[in-house]
py3Dmol code that shows the C-alpha trace and the ligand (Angstrom):
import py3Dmol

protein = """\
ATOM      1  CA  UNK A   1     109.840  93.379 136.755  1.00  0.00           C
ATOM      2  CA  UNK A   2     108.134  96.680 137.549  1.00  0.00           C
ATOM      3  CA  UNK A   3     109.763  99.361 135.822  1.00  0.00           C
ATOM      4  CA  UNK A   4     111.266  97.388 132.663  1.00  0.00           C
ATOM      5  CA  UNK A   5     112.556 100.171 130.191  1.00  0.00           C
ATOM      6  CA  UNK A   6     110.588  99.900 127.438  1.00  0.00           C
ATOM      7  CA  UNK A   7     112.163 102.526 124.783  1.00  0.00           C
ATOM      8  CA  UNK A   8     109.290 101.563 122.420  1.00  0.00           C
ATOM      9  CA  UNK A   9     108.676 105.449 120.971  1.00  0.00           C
ATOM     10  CA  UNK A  10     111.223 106.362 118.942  1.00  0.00           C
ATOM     11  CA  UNK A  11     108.269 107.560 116.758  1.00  0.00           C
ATOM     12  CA  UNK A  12     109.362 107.271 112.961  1.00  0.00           C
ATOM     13  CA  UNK A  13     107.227 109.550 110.819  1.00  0.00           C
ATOM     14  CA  UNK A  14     105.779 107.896 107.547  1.00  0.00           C
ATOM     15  CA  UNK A  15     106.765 109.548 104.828  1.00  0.00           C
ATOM     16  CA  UNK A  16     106.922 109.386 101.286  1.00  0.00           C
ATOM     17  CA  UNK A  17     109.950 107.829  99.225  1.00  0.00           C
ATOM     18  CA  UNK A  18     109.820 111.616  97.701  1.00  0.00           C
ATOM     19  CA  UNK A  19     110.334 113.563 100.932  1.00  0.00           C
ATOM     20  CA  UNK A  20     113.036 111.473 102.006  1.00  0.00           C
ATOM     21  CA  UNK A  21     115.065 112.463  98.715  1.00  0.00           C
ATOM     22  CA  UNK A  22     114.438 116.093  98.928  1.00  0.00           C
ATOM     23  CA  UNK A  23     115.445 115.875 102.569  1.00  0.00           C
ATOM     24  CA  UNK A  24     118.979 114.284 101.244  1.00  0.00           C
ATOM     25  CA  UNK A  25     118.995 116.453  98.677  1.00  0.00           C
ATOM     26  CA  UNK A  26     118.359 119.484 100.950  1.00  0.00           C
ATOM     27  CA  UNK A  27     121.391 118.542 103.537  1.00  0.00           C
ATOM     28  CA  UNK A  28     123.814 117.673 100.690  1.00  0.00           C
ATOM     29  CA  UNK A  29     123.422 121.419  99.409  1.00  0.00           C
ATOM     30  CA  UNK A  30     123.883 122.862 103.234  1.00  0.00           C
ATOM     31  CA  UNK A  31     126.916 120.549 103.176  1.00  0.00           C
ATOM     32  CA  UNK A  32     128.092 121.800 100.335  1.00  0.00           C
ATOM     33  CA  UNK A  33     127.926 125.317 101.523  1.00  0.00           C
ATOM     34  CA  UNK A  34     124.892 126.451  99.398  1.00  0.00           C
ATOM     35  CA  UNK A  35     122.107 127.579 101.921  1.00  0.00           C
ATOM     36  CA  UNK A  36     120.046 129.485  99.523  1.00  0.00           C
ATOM     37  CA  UNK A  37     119.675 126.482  97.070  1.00  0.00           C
ATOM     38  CA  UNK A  38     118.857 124.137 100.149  1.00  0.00           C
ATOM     39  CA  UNK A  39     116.560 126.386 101.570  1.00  0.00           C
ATOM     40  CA  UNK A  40     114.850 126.385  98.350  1.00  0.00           C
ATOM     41  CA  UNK A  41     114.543 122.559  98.488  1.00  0.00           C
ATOM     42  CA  UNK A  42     113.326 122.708 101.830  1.00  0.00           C
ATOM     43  CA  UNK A  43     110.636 124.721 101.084  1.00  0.00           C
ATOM     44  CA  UNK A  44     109.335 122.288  98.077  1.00  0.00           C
ATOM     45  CA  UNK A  45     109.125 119.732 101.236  1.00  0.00           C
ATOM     46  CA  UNK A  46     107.037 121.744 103.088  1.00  0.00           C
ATOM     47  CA  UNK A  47     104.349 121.877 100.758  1.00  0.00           C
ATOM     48  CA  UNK A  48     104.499 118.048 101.042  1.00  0.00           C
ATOM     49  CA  UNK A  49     103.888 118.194 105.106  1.00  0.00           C
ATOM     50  CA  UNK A  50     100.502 118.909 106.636  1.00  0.00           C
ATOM     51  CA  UNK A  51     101.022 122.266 107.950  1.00  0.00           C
ATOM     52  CA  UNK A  52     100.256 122.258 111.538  1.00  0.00           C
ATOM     53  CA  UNK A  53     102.890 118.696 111.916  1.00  0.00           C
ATOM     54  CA  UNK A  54     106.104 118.316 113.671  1.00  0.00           C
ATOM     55  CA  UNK A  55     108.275 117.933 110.371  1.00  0.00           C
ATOM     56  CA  UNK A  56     106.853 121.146 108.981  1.00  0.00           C
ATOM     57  CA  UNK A  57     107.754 122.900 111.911  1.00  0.00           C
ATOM     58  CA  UNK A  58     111.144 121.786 112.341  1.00  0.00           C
ATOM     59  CA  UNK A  59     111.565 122.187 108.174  1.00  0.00           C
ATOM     60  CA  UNK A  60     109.950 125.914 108.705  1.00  0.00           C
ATOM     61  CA  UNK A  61     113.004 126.235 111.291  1.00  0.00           C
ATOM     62  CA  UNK A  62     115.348 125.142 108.964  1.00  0.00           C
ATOM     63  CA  UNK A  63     114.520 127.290 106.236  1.00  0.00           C
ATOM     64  CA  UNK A  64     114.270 130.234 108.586  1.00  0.00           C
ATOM     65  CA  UNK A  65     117.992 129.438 110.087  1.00  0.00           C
ATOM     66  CA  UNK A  66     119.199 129.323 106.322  1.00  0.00           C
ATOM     67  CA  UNK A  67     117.969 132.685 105.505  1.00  0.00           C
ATOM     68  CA  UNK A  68     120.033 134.099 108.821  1.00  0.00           C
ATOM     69  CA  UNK A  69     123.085 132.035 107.634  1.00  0.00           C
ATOM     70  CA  UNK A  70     122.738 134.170 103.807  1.00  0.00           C
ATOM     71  CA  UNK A  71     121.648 137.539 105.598  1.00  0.00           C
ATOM     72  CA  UNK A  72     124.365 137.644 108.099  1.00  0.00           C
ATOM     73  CA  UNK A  73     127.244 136.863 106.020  1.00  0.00           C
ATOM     74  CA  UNK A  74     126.288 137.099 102.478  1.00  0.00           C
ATOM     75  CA  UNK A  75     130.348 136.488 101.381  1.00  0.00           C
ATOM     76  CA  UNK A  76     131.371 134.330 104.047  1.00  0.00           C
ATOM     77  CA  UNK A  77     129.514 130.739 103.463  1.00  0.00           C
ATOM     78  CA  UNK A  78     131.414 128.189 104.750  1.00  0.00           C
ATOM     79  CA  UNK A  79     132.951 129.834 107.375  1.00  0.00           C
ATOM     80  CA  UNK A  80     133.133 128.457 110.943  1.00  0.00           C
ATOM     81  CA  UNK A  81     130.036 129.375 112.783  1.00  0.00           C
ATOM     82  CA  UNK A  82     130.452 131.325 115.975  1.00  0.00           C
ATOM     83  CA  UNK A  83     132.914 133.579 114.109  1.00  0.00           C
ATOM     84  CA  UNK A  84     131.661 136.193 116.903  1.00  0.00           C
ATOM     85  CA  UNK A  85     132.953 134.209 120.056  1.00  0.00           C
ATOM     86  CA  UNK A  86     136.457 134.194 118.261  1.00  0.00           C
ATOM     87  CA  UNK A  87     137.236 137.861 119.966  1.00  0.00           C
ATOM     88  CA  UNK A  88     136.380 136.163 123.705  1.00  0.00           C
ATOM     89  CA  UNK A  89     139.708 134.468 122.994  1.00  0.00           C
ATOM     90  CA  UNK A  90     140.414 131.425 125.737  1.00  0.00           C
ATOM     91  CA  UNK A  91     136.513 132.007 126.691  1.00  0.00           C
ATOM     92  CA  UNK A  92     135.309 131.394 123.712  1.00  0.00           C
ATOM     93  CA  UNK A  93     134.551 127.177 123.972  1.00  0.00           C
ATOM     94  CA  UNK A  94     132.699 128.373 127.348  1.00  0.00           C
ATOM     95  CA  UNK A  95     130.551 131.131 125.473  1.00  0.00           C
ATOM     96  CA  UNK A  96     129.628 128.575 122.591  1.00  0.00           C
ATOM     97  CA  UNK A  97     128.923 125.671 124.742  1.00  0.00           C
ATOM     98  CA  UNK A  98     126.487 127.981 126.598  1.00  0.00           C
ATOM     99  CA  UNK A  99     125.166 129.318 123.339  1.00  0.00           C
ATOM    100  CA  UNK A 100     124.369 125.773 122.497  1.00  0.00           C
ATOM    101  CA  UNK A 101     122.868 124.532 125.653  1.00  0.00           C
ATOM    102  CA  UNK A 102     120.834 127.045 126.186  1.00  0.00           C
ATOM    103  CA  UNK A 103     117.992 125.334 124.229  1.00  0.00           C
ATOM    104  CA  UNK A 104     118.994 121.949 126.142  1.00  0.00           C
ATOM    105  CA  UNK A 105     118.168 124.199 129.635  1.00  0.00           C
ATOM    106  CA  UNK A 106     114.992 125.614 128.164  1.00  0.00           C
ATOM    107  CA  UNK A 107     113.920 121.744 127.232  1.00  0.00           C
ATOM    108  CA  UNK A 108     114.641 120.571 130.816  1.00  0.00           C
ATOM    109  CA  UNK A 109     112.401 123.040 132.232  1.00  0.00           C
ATOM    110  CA  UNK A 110     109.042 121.912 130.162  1.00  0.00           C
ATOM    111  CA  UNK A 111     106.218 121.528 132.193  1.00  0.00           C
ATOM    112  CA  UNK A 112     105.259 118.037 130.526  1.00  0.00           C
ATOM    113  CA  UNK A 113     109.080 116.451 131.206  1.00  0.00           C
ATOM    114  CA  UNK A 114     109.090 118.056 134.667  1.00  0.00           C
ATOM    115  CA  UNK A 115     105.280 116.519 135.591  1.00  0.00           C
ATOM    116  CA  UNK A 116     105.819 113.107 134.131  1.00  0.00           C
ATOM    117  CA  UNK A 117     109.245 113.204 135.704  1.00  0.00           C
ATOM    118  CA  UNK A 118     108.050 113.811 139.302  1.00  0.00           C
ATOM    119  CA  UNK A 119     104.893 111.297 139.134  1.00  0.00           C
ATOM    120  CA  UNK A 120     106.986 109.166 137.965  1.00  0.00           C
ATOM    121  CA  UNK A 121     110.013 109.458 140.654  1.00  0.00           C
ATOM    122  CA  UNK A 122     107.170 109.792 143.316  1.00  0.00           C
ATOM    123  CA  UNK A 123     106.457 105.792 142.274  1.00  0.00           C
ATOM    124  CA  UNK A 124     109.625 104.843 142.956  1.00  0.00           C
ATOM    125  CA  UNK A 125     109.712 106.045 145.962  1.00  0.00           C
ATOM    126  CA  UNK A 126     107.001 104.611 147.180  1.00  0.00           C
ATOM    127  CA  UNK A 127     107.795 101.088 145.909  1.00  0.00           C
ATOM    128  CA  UNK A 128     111.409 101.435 146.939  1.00  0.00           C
ATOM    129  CA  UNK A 129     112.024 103.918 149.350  1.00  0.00           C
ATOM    130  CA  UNK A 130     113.167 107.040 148.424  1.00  0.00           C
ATOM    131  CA  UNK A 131     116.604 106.753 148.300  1.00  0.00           C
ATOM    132  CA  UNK A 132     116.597 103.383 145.254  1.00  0.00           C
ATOM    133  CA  UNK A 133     113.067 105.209 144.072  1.00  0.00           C
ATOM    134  CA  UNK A 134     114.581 108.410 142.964  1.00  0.00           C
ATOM    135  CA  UNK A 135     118.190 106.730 141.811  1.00  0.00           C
ATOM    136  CA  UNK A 136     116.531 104.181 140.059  1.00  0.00           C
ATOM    137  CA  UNK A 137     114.356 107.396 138.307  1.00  0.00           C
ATOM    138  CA  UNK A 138     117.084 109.358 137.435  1.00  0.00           C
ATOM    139  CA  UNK A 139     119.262 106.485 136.103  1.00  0.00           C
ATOM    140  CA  UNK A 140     116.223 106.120 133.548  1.00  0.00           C
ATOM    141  CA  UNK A 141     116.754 109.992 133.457  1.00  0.00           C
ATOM    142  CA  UNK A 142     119.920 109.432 132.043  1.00  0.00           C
ATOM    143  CA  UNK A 143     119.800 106.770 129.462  1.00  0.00           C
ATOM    144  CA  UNK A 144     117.024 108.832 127.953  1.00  0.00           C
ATOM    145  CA  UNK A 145     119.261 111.870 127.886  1.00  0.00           C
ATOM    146  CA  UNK A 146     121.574 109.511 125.947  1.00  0.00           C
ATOM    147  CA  UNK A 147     118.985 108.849 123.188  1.00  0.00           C
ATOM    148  CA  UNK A 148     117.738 112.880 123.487  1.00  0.00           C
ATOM    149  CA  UNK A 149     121.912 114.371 123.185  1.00  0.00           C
ATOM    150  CA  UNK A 150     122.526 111.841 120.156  1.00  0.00           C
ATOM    151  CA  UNK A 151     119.908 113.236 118.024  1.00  0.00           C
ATOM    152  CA  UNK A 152     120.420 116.596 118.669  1.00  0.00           C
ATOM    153  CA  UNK A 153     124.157 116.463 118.021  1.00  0.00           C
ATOM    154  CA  UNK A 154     123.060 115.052 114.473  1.00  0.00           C
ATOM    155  CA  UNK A 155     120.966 118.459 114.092  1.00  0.00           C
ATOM    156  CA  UNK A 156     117.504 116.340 114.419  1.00  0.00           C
ATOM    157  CA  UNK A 157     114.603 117.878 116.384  1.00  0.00           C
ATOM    158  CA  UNK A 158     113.842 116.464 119.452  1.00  0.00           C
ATOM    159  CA  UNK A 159     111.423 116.471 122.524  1.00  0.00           C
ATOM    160  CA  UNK A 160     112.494 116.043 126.148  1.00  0.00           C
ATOM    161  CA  UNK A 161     111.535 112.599 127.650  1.00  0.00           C
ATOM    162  CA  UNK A 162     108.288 111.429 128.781  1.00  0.00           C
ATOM    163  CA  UNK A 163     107.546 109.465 131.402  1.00  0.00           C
ATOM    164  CA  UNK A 164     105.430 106.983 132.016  1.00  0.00           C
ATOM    165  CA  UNK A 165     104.656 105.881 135.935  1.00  0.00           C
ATOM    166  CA  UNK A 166     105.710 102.104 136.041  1.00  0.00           C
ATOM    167  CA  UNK A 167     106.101 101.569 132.515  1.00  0.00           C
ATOM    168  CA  UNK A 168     109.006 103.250 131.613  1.00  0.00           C
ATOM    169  CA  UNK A 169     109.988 106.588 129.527  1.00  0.00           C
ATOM    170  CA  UNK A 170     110.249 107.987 125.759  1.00  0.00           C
ATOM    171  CA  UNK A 171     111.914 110.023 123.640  1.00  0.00           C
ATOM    172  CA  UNK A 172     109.616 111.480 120.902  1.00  0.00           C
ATOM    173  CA  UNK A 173     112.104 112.354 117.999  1.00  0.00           C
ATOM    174  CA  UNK A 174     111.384 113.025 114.123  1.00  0.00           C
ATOM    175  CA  UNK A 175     113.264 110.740 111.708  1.00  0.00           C
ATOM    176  CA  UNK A 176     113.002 112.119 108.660  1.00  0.00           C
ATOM    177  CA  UNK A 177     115.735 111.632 106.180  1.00  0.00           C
ATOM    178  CA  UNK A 178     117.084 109.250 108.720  1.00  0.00           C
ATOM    179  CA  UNK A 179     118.938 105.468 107.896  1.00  0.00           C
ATOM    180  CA  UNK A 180     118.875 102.622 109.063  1.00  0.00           C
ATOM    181  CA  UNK A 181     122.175 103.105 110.674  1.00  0.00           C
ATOM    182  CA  UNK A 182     121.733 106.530 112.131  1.00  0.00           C
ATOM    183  CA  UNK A 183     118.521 104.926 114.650  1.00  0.00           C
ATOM    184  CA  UNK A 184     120.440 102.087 115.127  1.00  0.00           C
ATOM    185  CA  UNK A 185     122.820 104.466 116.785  1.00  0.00           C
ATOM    186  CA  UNK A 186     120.450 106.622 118.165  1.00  0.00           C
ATOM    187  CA  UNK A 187     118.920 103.923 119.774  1.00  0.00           C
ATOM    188  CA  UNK A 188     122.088 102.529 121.125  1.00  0.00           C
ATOM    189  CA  UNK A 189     123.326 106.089 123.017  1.00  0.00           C
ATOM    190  CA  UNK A 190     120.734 105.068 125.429  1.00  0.00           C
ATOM    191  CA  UNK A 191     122.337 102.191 127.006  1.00  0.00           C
ATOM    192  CA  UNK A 192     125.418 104.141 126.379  1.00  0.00           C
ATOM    193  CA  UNK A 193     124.384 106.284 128.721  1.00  0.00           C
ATOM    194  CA  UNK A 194     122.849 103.708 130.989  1.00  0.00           C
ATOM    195  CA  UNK A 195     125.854 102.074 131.412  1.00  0.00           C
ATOM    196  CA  UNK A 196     127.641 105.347 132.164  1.00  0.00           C
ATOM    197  CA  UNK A 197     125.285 105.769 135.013  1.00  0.00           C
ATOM    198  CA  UNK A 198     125.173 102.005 136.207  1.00  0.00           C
ATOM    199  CA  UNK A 199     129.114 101.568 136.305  1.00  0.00           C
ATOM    200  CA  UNK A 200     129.366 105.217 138.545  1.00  0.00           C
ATOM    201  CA  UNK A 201     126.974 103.712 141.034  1.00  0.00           C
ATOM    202  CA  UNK A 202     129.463 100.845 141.168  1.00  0.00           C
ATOM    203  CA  UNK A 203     132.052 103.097 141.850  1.00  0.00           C
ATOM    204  CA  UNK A 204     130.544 105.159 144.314  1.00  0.00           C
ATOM    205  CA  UNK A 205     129.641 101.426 145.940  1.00  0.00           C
ATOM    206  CA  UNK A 206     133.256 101.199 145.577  1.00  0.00           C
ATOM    207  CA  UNK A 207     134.152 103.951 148.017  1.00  0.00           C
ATOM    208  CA  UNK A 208     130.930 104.429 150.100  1.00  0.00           C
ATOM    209  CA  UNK A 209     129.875 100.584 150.828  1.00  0.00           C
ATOM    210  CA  UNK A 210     126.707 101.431 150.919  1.00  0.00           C
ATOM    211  CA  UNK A 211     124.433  98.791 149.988  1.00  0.00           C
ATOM    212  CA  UNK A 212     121.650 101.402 147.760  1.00  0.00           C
ATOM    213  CA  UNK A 213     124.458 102.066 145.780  1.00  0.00           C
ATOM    214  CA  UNK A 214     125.074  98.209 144.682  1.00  0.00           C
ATOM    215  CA  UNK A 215     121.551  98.042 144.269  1.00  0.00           C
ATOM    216  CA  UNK A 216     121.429 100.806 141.608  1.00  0.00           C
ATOM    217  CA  UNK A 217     124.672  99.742 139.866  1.00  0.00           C
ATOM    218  CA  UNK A 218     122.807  96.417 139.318  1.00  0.00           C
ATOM    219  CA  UNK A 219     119.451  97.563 138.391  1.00  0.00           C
ATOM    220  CA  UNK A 220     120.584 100.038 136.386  1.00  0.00           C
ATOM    221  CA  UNK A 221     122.968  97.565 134.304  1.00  0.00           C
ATOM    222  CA  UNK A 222     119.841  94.768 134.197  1.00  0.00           C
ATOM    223  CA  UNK A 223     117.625  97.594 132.590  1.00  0.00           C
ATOM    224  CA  UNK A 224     119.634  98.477 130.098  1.00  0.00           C
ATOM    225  CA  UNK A 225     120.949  94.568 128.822  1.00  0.00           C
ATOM    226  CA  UNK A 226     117.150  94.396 129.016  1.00  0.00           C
ATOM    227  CA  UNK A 227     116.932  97.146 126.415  1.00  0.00           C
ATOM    228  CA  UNK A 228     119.571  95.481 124.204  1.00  0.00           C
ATOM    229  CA  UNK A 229     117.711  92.103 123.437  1.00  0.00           C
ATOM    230  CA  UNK A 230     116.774  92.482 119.941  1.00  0.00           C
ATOM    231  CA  UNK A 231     113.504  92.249 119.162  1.00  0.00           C
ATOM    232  CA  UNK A 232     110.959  94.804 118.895  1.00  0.00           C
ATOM    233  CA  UNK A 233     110.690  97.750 119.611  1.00  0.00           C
ATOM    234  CA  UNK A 234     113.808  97.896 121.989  1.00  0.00           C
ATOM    235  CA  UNK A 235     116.660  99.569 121.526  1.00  0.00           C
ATOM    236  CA  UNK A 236     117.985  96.516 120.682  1.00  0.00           C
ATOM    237  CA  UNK A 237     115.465  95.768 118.499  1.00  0.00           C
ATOM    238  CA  UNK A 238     115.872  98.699 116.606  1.00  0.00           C
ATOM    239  CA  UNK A 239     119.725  98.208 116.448  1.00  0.00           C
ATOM    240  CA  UNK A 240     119.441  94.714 115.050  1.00  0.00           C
ATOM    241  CA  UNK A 241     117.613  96.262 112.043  1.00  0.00           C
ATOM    242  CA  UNK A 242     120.823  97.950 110.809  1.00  0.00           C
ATOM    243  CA  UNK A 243     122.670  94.351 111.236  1.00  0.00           C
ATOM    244  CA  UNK A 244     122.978  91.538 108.222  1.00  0.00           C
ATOM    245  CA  UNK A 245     122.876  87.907 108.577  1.00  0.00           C
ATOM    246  CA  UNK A 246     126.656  88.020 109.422  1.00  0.00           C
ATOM    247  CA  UNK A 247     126.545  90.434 112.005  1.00  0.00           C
ATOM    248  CA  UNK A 248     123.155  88.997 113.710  1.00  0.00           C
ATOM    249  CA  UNK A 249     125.167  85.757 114.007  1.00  0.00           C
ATOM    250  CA  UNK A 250     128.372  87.424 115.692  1.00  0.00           C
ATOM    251  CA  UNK A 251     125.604  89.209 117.882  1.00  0.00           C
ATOM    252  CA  UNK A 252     124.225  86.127 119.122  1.00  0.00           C
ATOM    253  CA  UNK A 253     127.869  84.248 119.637  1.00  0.00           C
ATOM    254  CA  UNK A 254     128.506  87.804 121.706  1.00  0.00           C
ATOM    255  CA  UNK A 255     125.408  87.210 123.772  1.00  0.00           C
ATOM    256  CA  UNK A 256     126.160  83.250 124.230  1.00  0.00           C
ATOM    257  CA  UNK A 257     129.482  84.243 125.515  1.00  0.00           C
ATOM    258  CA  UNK A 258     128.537  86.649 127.905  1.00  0.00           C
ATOM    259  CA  UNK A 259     125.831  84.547 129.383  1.00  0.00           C
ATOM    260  CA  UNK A 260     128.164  81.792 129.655  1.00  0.00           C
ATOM    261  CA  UNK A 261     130.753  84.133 131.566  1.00  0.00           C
ATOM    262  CA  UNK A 262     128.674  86.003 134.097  1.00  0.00           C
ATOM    263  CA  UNK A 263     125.319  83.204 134.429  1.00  0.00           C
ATOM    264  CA  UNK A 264     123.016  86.337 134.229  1.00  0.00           C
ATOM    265  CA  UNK A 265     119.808  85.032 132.899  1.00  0.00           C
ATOM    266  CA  UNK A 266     119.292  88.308 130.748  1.00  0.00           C
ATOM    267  CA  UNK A 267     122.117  87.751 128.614  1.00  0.00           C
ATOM    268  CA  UNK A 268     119.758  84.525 127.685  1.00  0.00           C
ATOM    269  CA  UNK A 269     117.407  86.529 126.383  1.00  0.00           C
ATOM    270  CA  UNK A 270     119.741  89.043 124.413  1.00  0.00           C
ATOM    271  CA  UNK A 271     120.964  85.656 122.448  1.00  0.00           C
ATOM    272  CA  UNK A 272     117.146  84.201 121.981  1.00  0.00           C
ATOM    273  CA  UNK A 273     116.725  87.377 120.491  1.00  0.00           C
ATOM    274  CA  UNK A 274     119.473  87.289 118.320  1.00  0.00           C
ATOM    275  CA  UNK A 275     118.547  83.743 116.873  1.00  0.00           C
ATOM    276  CA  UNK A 276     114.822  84.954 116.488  1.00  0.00           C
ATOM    277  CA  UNK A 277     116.084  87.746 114.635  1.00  0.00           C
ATOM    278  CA  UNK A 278     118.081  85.714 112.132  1.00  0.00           C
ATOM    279  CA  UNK A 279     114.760  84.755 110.824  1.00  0.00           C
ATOM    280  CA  UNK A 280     113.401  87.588 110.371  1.00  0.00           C
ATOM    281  CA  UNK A 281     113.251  88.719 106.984  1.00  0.00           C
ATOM    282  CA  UNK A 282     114.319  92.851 107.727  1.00  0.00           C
ATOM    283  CA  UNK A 283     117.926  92.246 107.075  1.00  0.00           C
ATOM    284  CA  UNK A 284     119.027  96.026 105.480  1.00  0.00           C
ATOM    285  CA  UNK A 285     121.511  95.183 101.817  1.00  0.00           C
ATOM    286  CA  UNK A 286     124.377  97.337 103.839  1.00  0.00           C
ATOM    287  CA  UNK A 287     126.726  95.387 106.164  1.00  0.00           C
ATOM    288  CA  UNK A 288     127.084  98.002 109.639  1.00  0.00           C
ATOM    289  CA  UNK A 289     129.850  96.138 111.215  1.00  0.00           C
ATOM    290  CA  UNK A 290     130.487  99.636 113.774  1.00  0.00           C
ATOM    291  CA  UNK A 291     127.144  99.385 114.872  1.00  0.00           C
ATOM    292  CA  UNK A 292     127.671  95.584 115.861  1.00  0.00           C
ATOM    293  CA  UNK A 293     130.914  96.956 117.694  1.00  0.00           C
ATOM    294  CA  UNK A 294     129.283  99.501 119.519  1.00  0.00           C
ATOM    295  CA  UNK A 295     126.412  97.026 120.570  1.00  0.00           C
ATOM    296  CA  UNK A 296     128.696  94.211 121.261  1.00  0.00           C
ATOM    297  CA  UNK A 297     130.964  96.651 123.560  1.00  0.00           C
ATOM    298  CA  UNK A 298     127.617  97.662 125.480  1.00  0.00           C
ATOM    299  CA  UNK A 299     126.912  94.164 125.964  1.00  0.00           C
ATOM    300  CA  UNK A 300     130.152  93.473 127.578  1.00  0.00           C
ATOM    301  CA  UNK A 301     130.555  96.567 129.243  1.00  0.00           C
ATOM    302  CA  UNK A 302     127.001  96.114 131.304  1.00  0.00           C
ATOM    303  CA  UNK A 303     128.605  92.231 131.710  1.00  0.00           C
ATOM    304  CA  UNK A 304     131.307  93.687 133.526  1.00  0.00           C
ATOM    305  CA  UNK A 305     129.162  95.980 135.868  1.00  0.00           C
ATOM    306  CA  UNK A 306     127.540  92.623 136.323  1.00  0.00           C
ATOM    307  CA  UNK A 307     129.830  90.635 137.118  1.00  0.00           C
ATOM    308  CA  UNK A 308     131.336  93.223 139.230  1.00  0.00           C
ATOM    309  CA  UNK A 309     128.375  94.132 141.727  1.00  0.00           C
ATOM    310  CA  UNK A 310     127.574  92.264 144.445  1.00  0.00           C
ATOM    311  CA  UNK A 311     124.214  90.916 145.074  1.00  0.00           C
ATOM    312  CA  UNK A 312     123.040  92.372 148.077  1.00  0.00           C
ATOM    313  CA  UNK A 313     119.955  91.164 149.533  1.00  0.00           C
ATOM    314  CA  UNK A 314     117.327  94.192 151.139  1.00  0.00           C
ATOM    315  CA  UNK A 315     119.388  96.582 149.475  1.00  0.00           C
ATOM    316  CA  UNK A 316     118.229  99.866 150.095  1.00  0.00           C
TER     317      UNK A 316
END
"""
ligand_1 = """\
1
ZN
Zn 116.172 103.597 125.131
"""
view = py3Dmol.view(width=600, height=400)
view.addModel(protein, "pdb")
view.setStyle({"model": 0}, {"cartoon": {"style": "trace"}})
view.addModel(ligand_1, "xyz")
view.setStyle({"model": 1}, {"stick": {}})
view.zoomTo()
view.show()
């Protein structure tokens, strides 16, 4: 169908075996509370990066927010951050939230997210009409925003997303010092946030009865199981990667059992997936048992909007 999500660019930077340890070694010192020996680190990596590249930008940023950490309180590492918004008293969660969105507000407005967004919205609409066409493109919206607010809550540079007219949209992201684990998560926060979209337009459904609304809930909940078969580069494909022989094998009794519940031919694919990917010889020597939770609970959670939406026919 027009419009699948592919999620294909999470773009992992190749880097050296080398880079990756002095990255480690880099945030183990900031977690210990020692910014100027991690800054020091950081800067041995940046010789290491070609000058004018994304990593040596964001390490450049790194080692310059270290040196403000020492200069401004010289005695006090390893205090709280945001010590100043202590004196605003019961305001002071409102003052650091804005503090901290403020660079999410400055990404929205971009002029390449804003351009891509609107071409690709203004397809939609013509396909679908305007009201599916721009629910539809803002449902995308918001499962990228789920991959986009996941890295940046782990402190990882990121780039607002990037559409693509008919094809689907991107996050372009910089994984460097990342696990397995980590993307497998990051790549799962979109559907997280698909499904968080696609269940309230079944809700709204609920109350309004309007038949756009069903549409979307459905849709929105196809896209993102679509997302979660395994193989790759899909979320789910990405996901799997973190997953052993054990889990891969609960994955694909998940995805058996959901098709066999709610007959949605998608779920099909999730488990062909899953048995393809039991073959495949990329099975990580860690068991991640939470990231089969979290992707088994997406599964079923996009079953239930499912199974719960009515299929509508001309619904617009
Ligand atoms: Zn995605």
């Amino acid at each position: 169908m027009l419009g699948a999500l592919a999620c294909p660019e999470c773009h992992t930077l190749v880097h050296g075996a080398e880079l990756n340890a002095l990255s480690r070694d880099a945030k183990a010192l900031e977690a210990k509370g020692q910014p100027a020996q991690a800054r020091e680190v950081w800067s041995r990596s940046l010789t290491m990066l070609p000058p004018d590249s994304k990593q040596a930008e964001w390490v450049r940023d790194r080692v310059r927010a270290l040196e403000l950490a020492q200069a401004a309180t010289p005695e006090a590492q390893g205090k709280p951050q945001h010590a100043w918004a202590r004196r605003l008293g019961p305001l002071a969660p409102i003052a650091i939230l804005l503090a901290k969105s403020k660079g999410l507000l400055l990404a929205v407005f971009k002029l390449k997210f804003l351009f891509s967004f609107f071409s690709f919205i203004a397809l939609y609409v013509v396909l679908f009409g305007w009201r599916f066409g721009v629910g539809l493109a803002v449902s995308i919206l918001i499962h990228e925003m789920g991959h986009f607010i996941d890295i940046k809550r782990r402190g990882l540079p990121a780039e607002m997303p990037v559409f693509l007219p008919g094809l689907g949209a991107y996050v372009k992201w910089n994984a460097l010092g990342v696990t397995k684990k980590q993307i497998a998560q990051i790549s799962l926060a979109g559907p997280l946030a698909g499904w968080i979209a696609a269940a309230s337009c079944l809700v709204i459904y609920g109350y309004t009865h309007e038949p756009v609304w069903a549409a979307l809930a459905r849709t929105g909940a196809v896209l993102n199981v679509l997302n979660l078969i395994p193989v790759w580069m899909l979320d789910g494909g990405k996901a799997a990667s973190s997953l052993g022989m054990v889990e891969r094998s609960a994955l694909l009794a998940a995805a058996l059992g959901a098709w066999l519940l709610t007959w949605e031919p998608i779920f099909f694919l999730v488990a062909a997936g899953a048995v393809y990917r039991l073959f495949t010889k990329d099975k990580p020597a860690r068991e991640d048992w939470s990231t089969l939770v979290y992707y088994v609970g997406l599964l079923a959670a996009l079953g239930m909007v499912l199974h719960a939406t009515p299929v509508l026919r001309g619904g617009r």
